[in-house]
C-alpha positions as CSV (number, residue, x, y, z in Angstrom):
1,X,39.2,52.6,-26.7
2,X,35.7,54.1,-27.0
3,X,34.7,51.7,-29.7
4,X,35.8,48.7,-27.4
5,X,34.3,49.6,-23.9
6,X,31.1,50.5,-27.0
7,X,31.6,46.4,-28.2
8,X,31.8,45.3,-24.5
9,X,28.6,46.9,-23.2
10,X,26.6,45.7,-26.9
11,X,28.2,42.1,-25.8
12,X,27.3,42.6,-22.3
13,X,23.8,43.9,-23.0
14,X,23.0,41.2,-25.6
15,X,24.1,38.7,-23.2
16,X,22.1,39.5,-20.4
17,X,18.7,40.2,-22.8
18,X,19.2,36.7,-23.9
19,X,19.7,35.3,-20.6
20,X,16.2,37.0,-19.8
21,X,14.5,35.8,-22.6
22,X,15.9,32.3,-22.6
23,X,14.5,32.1,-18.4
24,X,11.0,34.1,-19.5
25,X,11.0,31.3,-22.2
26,X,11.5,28.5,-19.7
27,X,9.4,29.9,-17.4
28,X,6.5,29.7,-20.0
29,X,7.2,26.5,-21.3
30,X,7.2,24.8,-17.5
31,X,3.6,26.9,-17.5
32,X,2.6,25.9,-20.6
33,X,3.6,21.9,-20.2
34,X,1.7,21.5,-16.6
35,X,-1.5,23.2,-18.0
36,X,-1.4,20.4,-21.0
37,X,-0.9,17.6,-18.1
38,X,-3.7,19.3,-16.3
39,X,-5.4,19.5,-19.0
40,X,-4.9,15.5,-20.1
41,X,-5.9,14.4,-16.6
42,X,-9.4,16.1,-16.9
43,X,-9.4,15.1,-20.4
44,X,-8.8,11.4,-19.1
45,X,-10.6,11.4,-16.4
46,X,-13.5,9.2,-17.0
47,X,-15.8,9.9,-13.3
48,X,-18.0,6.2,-12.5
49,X,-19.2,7.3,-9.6
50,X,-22.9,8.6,-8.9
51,X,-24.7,9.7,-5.8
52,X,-28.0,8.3,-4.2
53,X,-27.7,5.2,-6.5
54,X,-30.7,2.6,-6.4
55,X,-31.2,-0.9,-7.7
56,X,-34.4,-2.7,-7.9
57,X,-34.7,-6.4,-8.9
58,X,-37.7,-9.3,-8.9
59,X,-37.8,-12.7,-8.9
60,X,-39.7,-15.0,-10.7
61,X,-41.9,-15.6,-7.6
62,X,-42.5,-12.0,-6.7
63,X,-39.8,-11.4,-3.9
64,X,-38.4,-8.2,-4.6
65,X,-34.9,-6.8,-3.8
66,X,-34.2,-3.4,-3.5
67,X,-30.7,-1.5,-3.0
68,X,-29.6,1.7,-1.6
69,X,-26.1,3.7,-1.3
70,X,-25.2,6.9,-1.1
71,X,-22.7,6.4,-3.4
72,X,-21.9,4.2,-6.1
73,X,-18.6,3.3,-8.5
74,X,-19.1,1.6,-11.5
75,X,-16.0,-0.9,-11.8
76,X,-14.2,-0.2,-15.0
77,X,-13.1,-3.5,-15.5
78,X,-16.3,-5.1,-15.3
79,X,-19.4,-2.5,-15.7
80,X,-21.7,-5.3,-13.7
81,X,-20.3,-4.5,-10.9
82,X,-21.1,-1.2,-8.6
83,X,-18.9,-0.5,-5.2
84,X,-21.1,1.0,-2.9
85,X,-20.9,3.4,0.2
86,X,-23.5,3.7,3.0
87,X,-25.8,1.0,1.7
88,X,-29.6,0.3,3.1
89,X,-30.8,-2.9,1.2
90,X,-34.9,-4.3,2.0
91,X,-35.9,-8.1,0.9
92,X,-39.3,-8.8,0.7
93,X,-40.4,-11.9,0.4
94,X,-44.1,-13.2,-0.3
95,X,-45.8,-14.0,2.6
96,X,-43.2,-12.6,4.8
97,X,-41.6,-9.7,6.9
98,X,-39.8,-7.2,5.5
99,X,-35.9,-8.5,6.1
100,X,-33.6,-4.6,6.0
101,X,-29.8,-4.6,5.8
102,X,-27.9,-2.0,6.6
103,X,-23.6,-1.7,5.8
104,X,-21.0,0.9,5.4
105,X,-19.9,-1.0,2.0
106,X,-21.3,-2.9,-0.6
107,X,-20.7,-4.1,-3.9
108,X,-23.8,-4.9,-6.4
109,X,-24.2,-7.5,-9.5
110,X,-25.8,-6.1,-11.7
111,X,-26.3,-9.2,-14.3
112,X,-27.9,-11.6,-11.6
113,X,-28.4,-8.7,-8.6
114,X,-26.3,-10.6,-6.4
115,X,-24.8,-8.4,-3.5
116,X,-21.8,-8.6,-0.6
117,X,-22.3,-6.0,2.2
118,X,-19.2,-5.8,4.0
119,X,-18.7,-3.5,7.3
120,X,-21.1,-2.9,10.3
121,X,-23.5,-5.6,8.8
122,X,-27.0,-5.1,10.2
123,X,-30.0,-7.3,9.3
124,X,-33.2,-6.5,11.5
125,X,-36.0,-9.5,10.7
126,X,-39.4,-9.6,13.0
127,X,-37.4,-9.6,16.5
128,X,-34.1,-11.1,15.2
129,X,-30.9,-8.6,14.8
130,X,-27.9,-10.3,13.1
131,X,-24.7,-8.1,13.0
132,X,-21.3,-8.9,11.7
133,X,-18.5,-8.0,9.2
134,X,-19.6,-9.9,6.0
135,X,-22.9,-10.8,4.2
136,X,-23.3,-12.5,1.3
137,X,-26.7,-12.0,-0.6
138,X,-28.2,-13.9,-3.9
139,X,-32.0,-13.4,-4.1
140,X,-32.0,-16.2,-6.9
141,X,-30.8,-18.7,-4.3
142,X,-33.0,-17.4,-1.3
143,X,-30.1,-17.2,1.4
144,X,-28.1,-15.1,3.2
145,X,-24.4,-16.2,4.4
146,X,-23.1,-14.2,7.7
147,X,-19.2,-14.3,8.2
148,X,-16.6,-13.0,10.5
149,X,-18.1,-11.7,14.3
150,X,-21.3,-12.5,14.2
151,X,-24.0,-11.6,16.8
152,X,-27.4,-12.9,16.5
153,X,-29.8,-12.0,18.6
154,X,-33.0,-12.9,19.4
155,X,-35.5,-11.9,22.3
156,X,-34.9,-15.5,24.2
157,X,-31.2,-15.7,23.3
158,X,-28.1,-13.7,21.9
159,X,-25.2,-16.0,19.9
160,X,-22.1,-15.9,18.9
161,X,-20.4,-17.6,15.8
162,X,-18.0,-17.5,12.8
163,X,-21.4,-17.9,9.7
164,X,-25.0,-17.6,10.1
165,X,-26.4,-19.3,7.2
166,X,-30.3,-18.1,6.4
167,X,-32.5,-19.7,3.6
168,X,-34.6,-16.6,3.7
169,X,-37.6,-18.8,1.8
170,X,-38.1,-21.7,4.4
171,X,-36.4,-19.8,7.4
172,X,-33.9,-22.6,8.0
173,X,-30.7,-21.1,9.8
174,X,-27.6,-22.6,10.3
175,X,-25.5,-21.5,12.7
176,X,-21.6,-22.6,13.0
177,X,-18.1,-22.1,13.8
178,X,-15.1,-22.5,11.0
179,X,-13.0,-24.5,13.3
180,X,-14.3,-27.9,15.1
181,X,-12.6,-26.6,18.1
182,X,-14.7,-23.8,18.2
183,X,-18.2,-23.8,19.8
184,X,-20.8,-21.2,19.4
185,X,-21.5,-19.4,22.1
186,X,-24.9,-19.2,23.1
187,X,-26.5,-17.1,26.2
188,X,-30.1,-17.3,27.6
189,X,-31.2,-13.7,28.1
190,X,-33.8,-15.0,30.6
């Protein structure tokens, strides 16, 4: 009887050891398998994105470009282009006034230093203040393209409109609505 309750406790002993080590085992392989994904992501992750970022370009003419963020992203897909957060941008022209543009986004061409500022638009030129959602910027073409809520505003006047359209070399501005239906909206401050 003594050599059976002696095989029952051995059995009952064994089992329960291996039921420890089999949990301690699991328990270390769950460990081990989420510090290799950890490990993978930071392995994979590839970081694009860089702080005070700066881009400087110059026409053939001498009208310089210059762009400011406080943050930049480098698109993967295509490395020309940067996304860009808090963005100050300054135009000048030869002959001219500084033109500044201010934005909460931005995204930046490298190749032909085209830009799109997008969010709290604000251009300040001599005593004109544009504002709006959506500016479109090419220094090679000399114009900037205002969409969606614009204000422009002016000492004598302050309007209202879907695009502003300025060639920034000859000063030329158009000023209309997307619908025919629509009519600018323009109030004398005086």
């Amino acid at each position: 009887m003594k050599k059976i309750i002696f095989f029952f406790l051995v059995f009952f002993l064994s089992i329960i050891f291996f039921l420890s080590k089999k949990s301690e085992f699991n328990v270390e392989s769950k460990i081990n398998e989420q510090e290799q994904l950890a490990e993978e992501k930071i392995n994979n992750y590839n970081s694009n994105t860089m702080k005070n970022v700066e881009y400087f370009s110059e026409d053939q003419k001498g009208n310089k470009f210059t762009i400011l963020a406080n943050e930049g992203e480098i698109d993967p897909e295509t490395p020309n282009i940067i996304f860009l957060k808090e963005v100050s941008g300054f135009i000048e022209l030869i002959d001219s006034e500084l033109i500044t543009i201010n934005s909460n986004f931005g995204k930046y061409n490298t190749n032909n230093s085209s830009a799109i500022f997008s969010e709290n638009v604000i251009v300040k030129y001599l005593d004109n203040i544009i504002t709006g959602e959506y500016l479109d910027f090419l220094l090679e073409r000399n114009t900037l393209i205002f969409s969606r809520n614009i204000i422009f505003e002016n000492p004598e006047n302050i309007v209202k409109s879907d695009v502003v359209e300025v060639d920034i070399s000859t000063k030329n501005t158009k000023i209309y609505m997307f619908e025919k239906n629509n009519k600018v909206i323009i109030k004398s401050k005086n």
